[in-house]
PyMOL Python script that loads the backbone (N, CA, C, O; Angstrom):
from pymol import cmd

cmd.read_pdbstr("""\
ATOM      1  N   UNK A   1       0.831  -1.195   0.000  1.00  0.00           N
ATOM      2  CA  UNK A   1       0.000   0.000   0.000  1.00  0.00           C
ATOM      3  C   UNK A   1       0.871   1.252   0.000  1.00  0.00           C
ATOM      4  O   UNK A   1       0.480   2.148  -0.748  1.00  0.00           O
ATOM      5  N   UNK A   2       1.954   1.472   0.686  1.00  0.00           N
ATOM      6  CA  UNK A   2       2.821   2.801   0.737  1.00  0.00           C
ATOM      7  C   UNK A   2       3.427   2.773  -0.598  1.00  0.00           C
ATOM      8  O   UNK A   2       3.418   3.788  -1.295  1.00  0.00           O
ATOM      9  N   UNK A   3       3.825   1.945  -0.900  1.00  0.00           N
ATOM     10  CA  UNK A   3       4.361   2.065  -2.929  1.00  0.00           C
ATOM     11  C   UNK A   3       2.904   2.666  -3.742  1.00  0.00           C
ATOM     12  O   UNK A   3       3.142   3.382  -4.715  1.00  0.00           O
ATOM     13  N   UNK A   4       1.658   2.461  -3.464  1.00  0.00           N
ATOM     14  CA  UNK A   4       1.014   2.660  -4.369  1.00  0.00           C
ATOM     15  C   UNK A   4       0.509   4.408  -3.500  1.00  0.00           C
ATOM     16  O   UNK A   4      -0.213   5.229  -4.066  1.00  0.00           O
ATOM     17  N   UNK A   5       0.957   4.560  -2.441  1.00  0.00           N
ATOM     18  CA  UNK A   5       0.018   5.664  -1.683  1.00  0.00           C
ATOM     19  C   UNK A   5       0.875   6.881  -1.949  1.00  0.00           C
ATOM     20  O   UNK A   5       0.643   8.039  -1.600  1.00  0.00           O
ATOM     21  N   UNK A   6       1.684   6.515  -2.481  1.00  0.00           N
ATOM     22  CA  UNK A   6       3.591   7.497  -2.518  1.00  0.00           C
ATOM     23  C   UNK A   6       3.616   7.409  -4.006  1.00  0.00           C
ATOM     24  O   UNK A   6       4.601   8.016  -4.425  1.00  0.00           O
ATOM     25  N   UNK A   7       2.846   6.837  -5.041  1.00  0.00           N
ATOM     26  CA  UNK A   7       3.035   7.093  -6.944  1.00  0.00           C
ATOM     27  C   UNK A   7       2.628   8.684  -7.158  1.00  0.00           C
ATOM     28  O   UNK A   7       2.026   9.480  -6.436  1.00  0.00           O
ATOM     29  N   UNK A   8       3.170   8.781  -8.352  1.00  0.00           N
ATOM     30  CA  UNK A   8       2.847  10.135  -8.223  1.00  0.00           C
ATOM     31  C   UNK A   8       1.940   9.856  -9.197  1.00  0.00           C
ATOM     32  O   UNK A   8       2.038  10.756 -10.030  1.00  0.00           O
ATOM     33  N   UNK A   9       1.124   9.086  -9.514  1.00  0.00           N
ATOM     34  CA  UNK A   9       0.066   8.408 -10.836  1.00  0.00           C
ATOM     35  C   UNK A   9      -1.568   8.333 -10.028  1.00  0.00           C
ATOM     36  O   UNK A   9      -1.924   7.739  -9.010  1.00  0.00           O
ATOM     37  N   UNK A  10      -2.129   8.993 -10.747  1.00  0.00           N
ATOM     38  CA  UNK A  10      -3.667   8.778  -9.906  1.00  0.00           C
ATOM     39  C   UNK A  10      -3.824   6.887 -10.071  1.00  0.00           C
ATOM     40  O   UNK A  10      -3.992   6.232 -11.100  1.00  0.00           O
ATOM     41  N   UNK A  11      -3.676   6.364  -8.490  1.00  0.00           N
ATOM     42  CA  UNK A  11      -4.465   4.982  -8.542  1.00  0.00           C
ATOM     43  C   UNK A  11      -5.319   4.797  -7.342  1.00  0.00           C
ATOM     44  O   UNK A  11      -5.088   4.950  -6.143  1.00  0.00           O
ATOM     45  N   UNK A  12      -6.986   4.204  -8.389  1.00  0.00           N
ATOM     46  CA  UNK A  12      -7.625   3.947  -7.721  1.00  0.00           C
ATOM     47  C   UNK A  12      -8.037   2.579  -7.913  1.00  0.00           C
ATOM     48  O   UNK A  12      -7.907   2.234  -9.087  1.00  0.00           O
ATOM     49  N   UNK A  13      -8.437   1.792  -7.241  1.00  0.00           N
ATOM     50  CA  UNK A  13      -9.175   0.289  -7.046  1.00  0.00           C
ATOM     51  C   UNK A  13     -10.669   0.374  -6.400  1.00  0.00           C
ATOM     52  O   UNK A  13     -11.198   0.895  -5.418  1.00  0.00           O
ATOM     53  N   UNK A  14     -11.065  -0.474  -7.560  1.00  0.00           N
ATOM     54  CA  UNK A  14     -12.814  -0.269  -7.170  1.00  0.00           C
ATOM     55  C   UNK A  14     -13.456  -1.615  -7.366  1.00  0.00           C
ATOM     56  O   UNK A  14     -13.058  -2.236  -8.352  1.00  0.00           O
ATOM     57  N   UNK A  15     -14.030  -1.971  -6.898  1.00  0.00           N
ATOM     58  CA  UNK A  15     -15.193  -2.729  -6.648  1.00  0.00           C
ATOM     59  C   UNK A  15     -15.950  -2.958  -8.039  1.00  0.00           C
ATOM     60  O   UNK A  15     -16.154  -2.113  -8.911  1.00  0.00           O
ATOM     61  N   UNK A  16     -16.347  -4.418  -8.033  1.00  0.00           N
ATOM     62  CA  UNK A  16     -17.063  -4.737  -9.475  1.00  0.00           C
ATOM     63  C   UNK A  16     -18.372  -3.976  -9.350  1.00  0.00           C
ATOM     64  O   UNK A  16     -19.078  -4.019 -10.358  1.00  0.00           O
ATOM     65  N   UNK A  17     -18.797  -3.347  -8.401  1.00  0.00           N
ATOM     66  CA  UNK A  17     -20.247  -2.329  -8.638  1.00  0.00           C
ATOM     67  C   UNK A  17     -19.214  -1.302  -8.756  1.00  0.00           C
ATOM     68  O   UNK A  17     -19.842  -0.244  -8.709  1.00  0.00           O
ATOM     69  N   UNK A  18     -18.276  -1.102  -8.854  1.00  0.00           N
ATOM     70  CA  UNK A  18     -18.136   0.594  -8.925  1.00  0.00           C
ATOM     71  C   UNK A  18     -17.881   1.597  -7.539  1.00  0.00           C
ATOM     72  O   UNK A  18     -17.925   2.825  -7.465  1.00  0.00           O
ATOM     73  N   UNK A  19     -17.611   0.620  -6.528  1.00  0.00           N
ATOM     74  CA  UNK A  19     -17.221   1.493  -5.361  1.00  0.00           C
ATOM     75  C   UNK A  19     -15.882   1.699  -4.846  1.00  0.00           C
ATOM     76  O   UNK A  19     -15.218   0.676  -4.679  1.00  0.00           O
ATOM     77  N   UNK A  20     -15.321   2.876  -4.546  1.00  0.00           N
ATOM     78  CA  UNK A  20     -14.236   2.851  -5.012  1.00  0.00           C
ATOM     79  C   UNK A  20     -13.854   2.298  -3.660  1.00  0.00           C
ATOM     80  O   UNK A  20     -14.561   2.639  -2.712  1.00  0.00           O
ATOM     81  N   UNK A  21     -12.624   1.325  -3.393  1.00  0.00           N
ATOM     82  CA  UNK A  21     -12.065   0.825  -2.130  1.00  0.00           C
ATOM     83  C   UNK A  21     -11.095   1.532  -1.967  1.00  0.00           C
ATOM     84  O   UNK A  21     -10.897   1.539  -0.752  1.00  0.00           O
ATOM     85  N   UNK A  22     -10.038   2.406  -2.677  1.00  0.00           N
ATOM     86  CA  UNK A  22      -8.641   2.842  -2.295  1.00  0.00           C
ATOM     87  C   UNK A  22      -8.910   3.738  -3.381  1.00  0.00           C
ATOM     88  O   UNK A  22      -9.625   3.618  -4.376  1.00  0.00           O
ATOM     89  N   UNK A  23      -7.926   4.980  -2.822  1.00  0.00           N
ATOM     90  CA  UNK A  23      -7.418   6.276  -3.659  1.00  0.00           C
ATOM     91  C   UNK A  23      -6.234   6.645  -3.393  1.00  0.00           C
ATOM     92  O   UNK A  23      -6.184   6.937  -2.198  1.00  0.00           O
ATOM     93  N   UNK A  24      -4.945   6.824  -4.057  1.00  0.00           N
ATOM     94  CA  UNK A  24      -3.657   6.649  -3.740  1.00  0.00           C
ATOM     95  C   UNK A  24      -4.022   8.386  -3.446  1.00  0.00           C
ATOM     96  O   UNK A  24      -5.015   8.874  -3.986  1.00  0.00           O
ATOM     97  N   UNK A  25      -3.107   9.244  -2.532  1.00  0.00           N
ATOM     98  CA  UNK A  25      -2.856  10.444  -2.341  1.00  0.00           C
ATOM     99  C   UNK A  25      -2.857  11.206  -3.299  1.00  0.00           C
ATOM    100  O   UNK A  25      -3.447  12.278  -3.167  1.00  0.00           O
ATOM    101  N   UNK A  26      -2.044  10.813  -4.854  1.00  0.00           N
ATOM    102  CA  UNK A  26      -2.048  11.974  -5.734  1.00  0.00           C
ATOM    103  C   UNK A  26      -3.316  12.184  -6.557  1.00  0.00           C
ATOM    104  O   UNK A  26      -3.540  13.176  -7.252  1.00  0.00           O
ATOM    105  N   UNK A  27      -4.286  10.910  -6.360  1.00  0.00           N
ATOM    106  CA  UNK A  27      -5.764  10.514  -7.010  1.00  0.00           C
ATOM    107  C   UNK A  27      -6.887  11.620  -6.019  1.00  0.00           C
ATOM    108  O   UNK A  27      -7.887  12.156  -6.496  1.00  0.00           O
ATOM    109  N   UNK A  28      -6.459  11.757  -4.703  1.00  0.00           N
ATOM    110  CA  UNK A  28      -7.115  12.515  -3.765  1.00  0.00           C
ATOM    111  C   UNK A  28      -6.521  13.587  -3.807  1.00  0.00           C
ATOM    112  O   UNK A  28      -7.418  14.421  -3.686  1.00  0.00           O
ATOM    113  N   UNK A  29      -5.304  14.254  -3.928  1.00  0.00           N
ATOM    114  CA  UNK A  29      -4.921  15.820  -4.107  1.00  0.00           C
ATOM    115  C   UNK A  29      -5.305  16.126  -5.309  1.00  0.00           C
ATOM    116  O   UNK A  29      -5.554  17.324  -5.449  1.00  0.00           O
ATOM    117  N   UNK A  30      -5.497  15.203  -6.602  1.00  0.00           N
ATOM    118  CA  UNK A  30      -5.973  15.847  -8.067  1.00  0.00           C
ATOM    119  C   UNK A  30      -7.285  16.204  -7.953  1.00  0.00           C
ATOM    120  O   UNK A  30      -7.800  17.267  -8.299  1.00  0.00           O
ATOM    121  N   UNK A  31      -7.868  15.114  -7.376  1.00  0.00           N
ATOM    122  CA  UNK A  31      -9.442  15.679  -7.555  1.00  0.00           C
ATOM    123  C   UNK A  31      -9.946  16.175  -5.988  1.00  0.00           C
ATOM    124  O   UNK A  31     -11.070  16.675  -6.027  1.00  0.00           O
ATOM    125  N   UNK A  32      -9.501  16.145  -4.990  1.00  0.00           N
ATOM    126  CA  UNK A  32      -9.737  17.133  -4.130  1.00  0.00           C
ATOM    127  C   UNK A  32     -10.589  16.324  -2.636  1.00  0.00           C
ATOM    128  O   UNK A  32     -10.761  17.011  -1.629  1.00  0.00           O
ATOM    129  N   UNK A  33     -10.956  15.172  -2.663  1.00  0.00           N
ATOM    130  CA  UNK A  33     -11.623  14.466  -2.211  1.00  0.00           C
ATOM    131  C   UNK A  33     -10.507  13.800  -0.931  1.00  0.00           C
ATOM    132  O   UNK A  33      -9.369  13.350  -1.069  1.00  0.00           O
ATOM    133  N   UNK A  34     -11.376  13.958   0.354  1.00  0.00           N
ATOM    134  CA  UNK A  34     -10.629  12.961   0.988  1.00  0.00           C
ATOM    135  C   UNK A  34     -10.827  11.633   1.551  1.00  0.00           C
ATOM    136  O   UNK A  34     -11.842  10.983   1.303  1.00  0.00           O
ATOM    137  N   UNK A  35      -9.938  11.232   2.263  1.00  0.00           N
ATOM    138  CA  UNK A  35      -9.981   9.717   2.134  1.00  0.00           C
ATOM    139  C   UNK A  35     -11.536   9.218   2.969  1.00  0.00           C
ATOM    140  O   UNK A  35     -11.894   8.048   2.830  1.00  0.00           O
ATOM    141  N   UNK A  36     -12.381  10.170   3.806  1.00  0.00           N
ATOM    142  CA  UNK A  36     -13.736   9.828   4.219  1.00  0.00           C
ATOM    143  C   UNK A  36     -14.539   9.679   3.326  1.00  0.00           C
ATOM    144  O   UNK A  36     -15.325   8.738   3.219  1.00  0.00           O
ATOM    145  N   UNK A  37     -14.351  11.096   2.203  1.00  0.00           N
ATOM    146  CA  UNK A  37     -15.244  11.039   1.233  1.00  0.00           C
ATOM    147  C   UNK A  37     -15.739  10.104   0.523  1.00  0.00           C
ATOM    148  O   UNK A  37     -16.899   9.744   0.327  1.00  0.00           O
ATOM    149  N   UNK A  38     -14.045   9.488  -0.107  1.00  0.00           N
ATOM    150  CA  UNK A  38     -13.714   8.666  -0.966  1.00  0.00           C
ATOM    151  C   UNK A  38     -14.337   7.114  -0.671  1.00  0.00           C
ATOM    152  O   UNK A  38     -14.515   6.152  -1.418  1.00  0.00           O
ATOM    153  N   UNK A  39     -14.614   7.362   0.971  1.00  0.00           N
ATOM    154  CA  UNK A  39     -14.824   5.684   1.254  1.00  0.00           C
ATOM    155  C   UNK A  39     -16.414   5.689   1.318  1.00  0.00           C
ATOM    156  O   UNK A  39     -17.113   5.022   2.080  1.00  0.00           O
ATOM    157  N   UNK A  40     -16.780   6.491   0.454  1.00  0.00           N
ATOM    158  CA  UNK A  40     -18.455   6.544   0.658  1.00  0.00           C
ATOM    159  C   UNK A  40     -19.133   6.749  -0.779  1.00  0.00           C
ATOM    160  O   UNK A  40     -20.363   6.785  -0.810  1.00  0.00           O
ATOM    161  N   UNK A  41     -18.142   6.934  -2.412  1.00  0.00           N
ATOM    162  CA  UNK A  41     -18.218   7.595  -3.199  1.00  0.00           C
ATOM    163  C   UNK A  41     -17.959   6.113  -4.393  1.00  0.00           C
ATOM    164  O   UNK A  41     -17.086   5.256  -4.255  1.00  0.00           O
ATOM    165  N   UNK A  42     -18.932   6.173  -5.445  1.00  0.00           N
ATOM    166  CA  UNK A  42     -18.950   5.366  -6.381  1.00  0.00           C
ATOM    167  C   UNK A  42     -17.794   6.049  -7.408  1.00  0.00           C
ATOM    168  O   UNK A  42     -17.283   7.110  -7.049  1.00  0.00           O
ATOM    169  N   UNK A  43     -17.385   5.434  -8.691  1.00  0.00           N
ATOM    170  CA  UNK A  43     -16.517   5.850  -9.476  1.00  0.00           C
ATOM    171  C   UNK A  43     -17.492   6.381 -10.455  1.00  0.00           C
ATOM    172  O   UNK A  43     -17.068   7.100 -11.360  1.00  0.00           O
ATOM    173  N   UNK A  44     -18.796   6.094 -10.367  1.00  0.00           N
ATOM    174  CA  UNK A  44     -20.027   6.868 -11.401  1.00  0.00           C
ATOM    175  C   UNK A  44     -19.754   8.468 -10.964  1.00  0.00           C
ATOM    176  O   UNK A  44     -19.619   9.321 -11.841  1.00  0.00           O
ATOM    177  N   UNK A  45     -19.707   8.691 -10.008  1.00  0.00           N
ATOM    178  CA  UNK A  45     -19.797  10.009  -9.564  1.00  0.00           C
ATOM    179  C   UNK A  45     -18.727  10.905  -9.593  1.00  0.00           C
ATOM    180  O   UNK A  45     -18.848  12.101  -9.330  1.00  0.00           O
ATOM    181  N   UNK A  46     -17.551  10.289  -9.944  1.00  0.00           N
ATOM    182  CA  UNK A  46     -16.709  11.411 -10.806  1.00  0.00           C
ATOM    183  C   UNK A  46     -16.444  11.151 -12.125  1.00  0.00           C
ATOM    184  O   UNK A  46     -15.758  12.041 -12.627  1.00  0.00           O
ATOM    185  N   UNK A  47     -16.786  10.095 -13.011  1.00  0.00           N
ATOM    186  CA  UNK A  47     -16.727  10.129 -14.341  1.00  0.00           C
ATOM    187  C   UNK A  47     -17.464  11.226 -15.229  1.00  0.00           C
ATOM    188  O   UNK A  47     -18.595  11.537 -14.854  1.00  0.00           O
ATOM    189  N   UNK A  48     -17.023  11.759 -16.202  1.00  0.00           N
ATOM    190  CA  UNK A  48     -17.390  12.834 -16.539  1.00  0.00           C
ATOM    191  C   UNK A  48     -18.676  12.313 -17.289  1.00  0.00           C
ATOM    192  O   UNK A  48     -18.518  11.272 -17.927  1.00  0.00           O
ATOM    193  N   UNK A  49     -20.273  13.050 -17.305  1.00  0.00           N
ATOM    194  CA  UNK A  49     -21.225  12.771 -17.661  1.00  0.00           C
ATOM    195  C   UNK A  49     -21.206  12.808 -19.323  1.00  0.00           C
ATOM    196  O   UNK A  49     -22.244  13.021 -19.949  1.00  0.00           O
ATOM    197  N   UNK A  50     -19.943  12.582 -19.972  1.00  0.00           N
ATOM    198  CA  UNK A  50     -20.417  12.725 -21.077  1.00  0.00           C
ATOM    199  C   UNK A  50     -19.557  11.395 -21.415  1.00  0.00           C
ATOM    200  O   UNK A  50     -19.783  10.761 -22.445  1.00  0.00           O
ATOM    201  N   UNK A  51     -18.747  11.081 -20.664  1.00  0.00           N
ATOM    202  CA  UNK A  51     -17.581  10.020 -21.094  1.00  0.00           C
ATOM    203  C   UNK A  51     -17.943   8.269 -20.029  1.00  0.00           C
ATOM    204  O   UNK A  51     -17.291   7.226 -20.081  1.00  0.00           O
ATOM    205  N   UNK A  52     -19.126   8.565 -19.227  1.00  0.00           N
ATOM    206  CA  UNK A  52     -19.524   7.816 -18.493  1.00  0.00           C
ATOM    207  C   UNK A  52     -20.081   6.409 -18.977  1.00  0.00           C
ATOM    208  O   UNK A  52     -20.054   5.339 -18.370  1.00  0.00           O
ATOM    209  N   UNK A  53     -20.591   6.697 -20.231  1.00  0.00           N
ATOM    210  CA  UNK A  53     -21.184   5.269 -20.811  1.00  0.00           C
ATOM    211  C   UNK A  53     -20.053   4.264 -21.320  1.00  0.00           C
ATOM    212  O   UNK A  53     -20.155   3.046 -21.168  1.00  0.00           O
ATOM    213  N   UNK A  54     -18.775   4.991 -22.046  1.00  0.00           N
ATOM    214  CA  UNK A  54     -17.897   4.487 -22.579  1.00  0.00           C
ATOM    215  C   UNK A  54     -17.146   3.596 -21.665  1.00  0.00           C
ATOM    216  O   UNK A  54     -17.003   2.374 -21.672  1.00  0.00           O
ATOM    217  N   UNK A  55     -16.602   4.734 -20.698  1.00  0.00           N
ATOM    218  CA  UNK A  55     -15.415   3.760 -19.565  1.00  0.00           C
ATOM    219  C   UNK A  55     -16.264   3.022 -18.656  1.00  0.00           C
ATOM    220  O   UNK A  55     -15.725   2.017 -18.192  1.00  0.00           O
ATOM    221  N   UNK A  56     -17.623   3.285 -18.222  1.00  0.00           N
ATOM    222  CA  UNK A  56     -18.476   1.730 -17.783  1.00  0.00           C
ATOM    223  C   UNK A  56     -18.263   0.639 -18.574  1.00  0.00           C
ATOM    224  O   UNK A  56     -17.901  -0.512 -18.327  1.00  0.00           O
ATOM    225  N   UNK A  57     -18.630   1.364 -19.818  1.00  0.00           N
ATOM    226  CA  UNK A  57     -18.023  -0.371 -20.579  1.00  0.00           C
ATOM    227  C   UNK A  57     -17.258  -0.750 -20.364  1.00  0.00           C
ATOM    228  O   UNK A  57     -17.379  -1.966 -20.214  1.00  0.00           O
ATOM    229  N   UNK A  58     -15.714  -0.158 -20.125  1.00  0.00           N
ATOM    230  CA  UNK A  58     -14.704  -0.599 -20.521  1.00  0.00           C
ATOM    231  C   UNK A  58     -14.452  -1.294 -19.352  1.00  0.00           C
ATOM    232  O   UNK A  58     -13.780  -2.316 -19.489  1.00  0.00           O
ATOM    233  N   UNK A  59     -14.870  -0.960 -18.080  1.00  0.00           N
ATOM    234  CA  UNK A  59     -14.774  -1.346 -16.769  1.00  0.00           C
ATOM    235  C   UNK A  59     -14.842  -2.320 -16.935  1.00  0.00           C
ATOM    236  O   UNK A  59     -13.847  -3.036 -16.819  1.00  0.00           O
ATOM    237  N   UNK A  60     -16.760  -3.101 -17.490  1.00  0.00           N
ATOM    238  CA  UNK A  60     -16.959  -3.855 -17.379  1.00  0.00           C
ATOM    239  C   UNK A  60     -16.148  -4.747 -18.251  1.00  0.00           C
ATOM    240  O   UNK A  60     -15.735  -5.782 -17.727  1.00  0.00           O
ATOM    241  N   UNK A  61     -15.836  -4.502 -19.562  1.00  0.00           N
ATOM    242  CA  UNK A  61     -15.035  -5.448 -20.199  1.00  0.00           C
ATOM    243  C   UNK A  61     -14.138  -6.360 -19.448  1.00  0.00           C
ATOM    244  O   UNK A  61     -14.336  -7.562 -19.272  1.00  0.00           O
ATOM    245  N   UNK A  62     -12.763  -5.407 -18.868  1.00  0.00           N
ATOM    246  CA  UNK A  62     -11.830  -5.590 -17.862  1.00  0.00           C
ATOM    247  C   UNK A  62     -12.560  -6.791 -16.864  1.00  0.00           C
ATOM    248  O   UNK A  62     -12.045  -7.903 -16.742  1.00  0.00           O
ATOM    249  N   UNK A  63     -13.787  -6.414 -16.198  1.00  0.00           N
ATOM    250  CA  UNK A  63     -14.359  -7.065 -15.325  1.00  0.00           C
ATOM    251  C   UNK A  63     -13.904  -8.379 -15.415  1.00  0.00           C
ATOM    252  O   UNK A  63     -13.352  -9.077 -14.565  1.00  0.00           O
ATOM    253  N   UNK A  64     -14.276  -8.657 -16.786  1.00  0.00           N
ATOM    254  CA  UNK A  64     -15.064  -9.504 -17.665  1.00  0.00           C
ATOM    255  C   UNK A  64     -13.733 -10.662 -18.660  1.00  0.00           C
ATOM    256  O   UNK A  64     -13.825 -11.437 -19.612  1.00  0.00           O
ATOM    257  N   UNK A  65     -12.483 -10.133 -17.666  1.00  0.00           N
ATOM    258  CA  UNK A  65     -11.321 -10.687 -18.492  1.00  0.00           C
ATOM    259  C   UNK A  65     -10.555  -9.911 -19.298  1.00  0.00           C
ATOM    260  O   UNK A  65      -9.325  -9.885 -19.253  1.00  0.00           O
ATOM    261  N   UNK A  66     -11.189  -9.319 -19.984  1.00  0.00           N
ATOM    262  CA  UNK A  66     -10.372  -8.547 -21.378  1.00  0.00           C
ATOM    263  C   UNK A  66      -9.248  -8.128 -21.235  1.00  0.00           C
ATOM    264  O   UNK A  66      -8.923  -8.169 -20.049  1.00  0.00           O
ATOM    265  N   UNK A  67      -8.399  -7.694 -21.956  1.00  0.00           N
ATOM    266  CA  UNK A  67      -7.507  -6.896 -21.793  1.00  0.00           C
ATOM    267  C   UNK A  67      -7.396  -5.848 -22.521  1.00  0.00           C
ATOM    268  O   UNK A  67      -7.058  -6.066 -23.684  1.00  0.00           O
ATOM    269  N   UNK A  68      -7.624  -4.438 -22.125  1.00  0.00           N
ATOM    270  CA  UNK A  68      -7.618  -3.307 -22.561  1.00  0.00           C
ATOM    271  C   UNK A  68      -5.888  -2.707 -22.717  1.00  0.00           C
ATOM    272  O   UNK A  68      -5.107  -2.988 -21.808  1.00  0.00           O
ATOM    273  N   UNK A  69      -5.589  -2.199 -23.462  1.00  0.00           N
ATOM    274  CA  UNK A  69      -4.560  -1.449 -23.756  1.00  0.00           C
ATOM    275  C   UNK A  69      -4.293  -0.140 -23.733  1.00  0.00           C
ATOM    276  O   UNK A  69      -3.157   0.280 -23.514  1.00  0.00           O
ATOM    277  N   UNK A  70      -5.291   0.612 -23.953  1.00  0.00           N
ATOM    278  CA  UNK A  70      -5.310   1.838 -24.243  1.00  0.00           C
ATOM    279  C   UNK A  70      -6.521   2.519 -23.593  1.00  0.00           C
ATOM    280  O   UNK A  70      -7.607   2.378 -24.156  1.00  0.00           O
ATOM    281  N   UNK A  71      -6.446   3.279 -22.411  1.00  0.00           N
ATOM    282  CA  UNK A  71      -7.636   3.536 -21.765  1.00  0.00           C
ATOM    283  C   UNK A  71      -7.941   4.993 -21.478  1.00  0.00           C
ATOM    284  O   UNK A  71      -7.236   5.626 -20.692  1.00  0.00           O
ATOM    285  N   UNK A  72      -8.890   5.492 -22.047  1.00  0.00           N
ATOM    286  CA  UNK A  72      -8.580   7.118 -22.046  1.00  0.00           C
ATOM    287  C   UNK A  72      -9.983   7.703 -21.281  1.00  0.00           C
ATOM    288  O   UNK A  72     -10.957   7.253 -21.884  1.00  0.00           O
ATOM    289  N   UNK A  73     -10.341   8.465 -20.275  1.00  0.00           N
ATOM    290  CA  UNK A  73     -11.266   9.076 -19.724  1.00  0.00           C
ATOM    291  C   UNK A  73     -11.501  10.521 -19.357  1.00  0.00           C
ATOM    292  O   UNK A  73     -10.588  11.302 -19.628  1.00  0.00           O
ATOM    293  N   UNK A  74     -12.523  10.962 -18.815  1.00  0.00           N
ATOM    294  CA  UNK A  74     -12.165  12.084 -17.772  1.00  0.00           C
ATOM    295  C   UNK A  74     -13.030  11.944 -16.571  1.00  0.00           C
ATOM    296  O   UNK A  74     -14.146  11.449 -16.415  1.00  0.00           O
ATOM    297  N   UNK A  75     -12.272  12.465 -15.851  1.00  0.00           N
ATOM    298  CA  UNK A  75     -13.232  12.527 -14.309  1.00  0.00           C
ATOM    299  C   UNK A  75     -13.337  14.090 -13.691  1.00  0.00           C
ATOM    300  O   UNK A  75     -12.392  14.825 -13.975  1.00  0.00           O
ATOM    301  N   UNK A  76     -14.354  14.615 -12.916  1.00  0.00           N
ATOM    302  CA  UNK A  76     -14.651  15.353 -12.532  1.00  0.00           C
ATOM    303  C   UNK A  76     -14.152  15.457 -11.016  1.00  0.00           C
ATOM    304  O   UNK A  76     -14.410  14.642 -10.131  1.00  0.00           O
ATOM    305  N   UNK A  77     -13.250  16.825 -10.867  1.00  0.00           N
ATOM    306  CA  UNK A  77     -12.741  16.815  -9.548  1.00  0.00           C
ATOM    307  C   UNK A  77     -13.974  17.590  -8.916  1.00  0.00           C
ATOM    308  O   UNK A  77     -14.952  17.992  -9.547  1.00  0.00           O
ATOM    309  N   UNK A  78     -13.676  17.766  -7.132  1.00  0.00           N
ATOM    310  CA  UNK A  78     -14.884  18.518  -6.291  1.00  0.00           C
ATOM    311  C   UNK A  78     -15.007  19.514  -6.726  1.00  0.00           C
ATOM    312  O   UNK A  78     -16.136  19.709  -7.175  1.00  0.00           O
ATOM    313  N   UNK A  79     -14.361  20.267  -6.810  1.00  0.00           N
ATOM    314  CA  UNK A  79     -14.291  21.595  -7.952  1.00  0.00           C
ATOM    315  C   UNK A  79     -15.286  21.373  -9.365  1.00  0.00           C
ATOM    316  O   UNK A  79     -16.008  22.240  -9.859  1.00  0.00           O
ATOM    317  N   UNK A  80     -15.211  20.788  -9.570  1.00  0.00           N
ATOM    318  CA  UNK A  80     -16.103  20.873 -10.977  1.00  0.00           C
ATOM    319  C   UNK A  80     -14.839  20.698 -12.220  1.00  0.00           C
ATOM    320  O   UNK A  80     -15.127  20.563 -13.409  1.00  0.00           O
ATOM    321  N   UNK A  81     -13.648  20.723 -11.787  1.00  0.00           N
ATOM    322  CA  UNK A  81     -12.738  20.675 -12.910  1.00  0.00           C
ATOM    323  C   UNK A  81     -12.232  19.153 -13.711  1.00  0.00           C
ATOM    324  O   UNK A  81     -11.900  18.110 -13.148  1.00  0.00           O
ATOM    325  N   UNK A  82     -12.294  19.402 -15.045  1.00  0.00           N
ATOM    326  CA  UNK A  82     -11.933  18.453 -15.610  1.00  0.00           C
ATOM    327  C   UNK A  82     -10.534  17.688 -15.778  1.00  0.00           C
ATOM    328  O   UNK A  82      -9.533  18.254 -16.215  1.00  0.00           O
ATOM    329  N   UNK A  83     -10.573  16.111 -15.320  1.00  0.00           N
ATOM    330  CA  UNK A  83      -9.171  16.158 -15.085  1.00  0.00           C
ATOM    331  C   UNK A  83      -8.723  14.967 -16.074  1.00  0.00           C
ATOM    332  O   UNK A  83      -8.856  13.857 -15.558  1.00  0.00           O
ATOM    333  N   UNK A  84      -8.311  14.968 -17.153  1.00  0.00           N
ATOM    334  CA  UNK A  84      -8.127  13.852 -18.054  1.00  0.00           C
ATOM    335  C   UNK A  84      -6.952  12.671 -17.731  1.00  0.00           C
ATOM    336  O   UNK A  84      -5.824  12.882 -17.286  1.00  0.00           O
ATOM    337  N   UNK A  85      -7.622  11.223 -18.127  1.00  0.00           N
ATOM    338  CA  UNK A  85      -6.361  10.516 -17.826  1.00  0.00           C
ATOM    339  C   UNK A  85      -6.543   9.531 -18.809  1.00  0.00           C
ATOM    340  O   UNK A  85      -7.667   9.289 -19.249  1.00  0.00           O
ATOM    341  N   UNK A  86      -5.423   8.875 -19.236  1.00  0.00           N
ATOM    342  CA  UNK A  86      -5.054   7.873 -19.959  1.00  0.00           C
ATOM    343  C   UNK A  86      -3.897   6.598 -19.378  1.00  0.00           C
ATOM    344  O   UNK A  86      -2.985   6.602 -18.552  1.00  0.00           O
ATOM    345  N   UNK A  87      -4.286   5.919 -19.979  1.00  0.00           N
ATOM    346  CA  UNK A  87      -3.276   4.639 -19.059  1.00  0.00           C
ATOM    347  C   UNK A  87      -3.626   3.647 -20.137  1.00  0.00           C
ATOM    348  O   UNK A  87      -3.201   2.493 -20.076  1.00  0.00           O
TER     349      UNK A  87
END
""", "prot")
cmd.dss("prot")
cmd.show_as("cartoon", "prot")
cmd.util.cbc("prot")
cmd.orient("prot")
């Protein structure tokens, strides 16, 4: 957990519904949320409402075995600001 809490890479781990279990520090200083918040907060609720149908899929794909390569989103920090990521 301290290797992943100390990346300087937004990582989060979530739950096959979508709840998020862990937010590494730089995932919680980007989007502004803290670690109470975070333990009460689905990953629906910061995906950006326009990019939300896509990376559900893709979630679920992953779920589902796949292997994705190329994964591009945005999420919405508390602020309202848009914060793009790819992996």
């Amino acid at each position: 957990q301290d290797l992943f809490d100390n990346a300087n890479d937004l990582i989060q781990i979530i739950s096959l519904k979508g709840d998020i279990l862990f937010a590494n520090r730089a995932w919680q200083d980007k989007l502004g949320y803290s670690g109470a918040e975070i333990e009460k907060m689905n990953i629906r609720e910061i995906i950006h409402p326009q990019h939300l149908k896509s990376t559900l899929s893709k979630f679920n794909r992953i779920a589902n075995g796949e292997k994705i390569y190329k994964f591009q989103t945005v999420f919405r920090s508390k602020s309202g600001q848009d914060i793009y990521l790819a992996g």
